[in-house]
N, C-alpha and C positions, 0 to 999 in steps of 0.2 A: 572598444571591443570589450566585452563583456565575457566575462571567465564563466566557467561551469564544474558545477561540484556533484559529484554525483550523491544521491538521498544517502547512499549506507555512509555516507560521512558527516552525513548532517548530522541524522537523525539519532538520538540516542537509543530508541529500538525500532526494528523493523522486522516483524513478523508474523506468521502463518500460521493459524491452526483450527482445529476442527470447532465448528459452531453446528456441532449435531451430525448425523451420520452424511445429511444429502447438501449441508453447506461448509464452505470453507470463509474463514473471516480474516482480515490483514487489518495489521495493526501499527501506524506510524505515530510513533510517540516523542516529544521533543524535549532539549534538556531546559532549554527558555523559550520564554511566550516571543522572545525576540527570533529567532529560530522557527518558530512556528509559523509569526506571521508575514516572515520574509519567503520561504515555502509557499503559506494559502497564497500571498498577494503574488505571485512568479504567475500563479493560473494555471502550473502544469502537473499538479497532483488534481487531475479530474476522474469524473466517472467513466470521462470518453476512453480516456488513459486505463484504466483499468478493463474497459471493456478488449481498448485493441491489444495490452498484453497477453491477457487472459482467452480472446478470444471467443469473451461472453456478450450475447446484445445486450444495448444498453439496461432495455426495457426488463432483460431478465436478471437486472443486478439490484441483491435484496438491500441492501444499504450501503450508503456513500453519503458520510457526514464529515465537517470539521468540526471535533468536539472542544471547544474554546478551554473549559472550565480545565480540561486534563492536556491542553496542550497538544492535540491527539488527533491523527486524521483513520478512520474505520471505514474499510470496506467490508463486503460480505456478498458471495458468490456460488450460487449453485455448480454442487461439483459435479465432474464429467462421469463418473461413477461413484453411486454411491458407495458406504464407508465397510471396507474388509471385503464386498463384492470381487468377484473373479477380473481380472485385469488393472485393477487398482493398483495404484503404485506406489503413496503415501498413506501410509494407512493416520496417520496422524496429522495431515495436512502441513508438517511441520517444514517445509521444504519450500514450499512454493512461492516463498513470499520474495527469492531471489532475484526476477524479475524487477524487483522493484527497486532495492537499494541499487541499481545500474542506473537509474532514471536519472536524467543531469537535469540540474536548477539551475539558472544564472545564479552567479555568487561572485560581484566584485566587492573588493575593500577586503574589511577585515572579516573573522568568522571561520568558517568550520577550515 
């Protein structure tokens, strides 16, 4: 049986914020490359992942990379209203990224 940790325990940052008025960008950041690429290689930090949290088609998700060199996985997502608009709720995107730290990885042995 295989244990599960959820990413806000992994990861050394996990967060949300504005990438311009009409996108929101998230940012998973790791404390080693060992961590990071027990995370990429699990399969389950995807785009599909981010669309079905979010809510956004795939097709309209502006980026979704693992950045090797900074240990770092980046998404970035058109927001549901643009920024300081009437119904808006984050005016600073800073919030949103909570979704994600719940996300469970398998994680047996040792580690976070």
């Amino acid at each position: 049986m295989t244990d599960c940790v959820s990413l806000g325990n992994i990861a050394k940052v996990v967060r949300s914020k504005n990438a311009g008025p009409f996108e929101i960008t998230f940012d998973i950041i790791f404390k080693t490359s060992e961590d990071y690429e027990r995370v990429r290689a699990s399969g389950v930090i995807t785009k599909e992942l981010i669309s079905r949290l979010y809510d956004v088609p795939t097709q309209r998700i502006v980026t979704f990379l693992y950045f090797d060199a900074a240990n770092a996985i980046k998404a970035t997502i058109p927001r549901r209203r643009s920024q300081g608009s009437t119904g808006e709720i984050d005016m600073h995107a800073a919030q949103q990224h909570v979704p994600l730290m719940n996300v469970l990885i398998p994680w047996s042995g040792s580690g976070a």
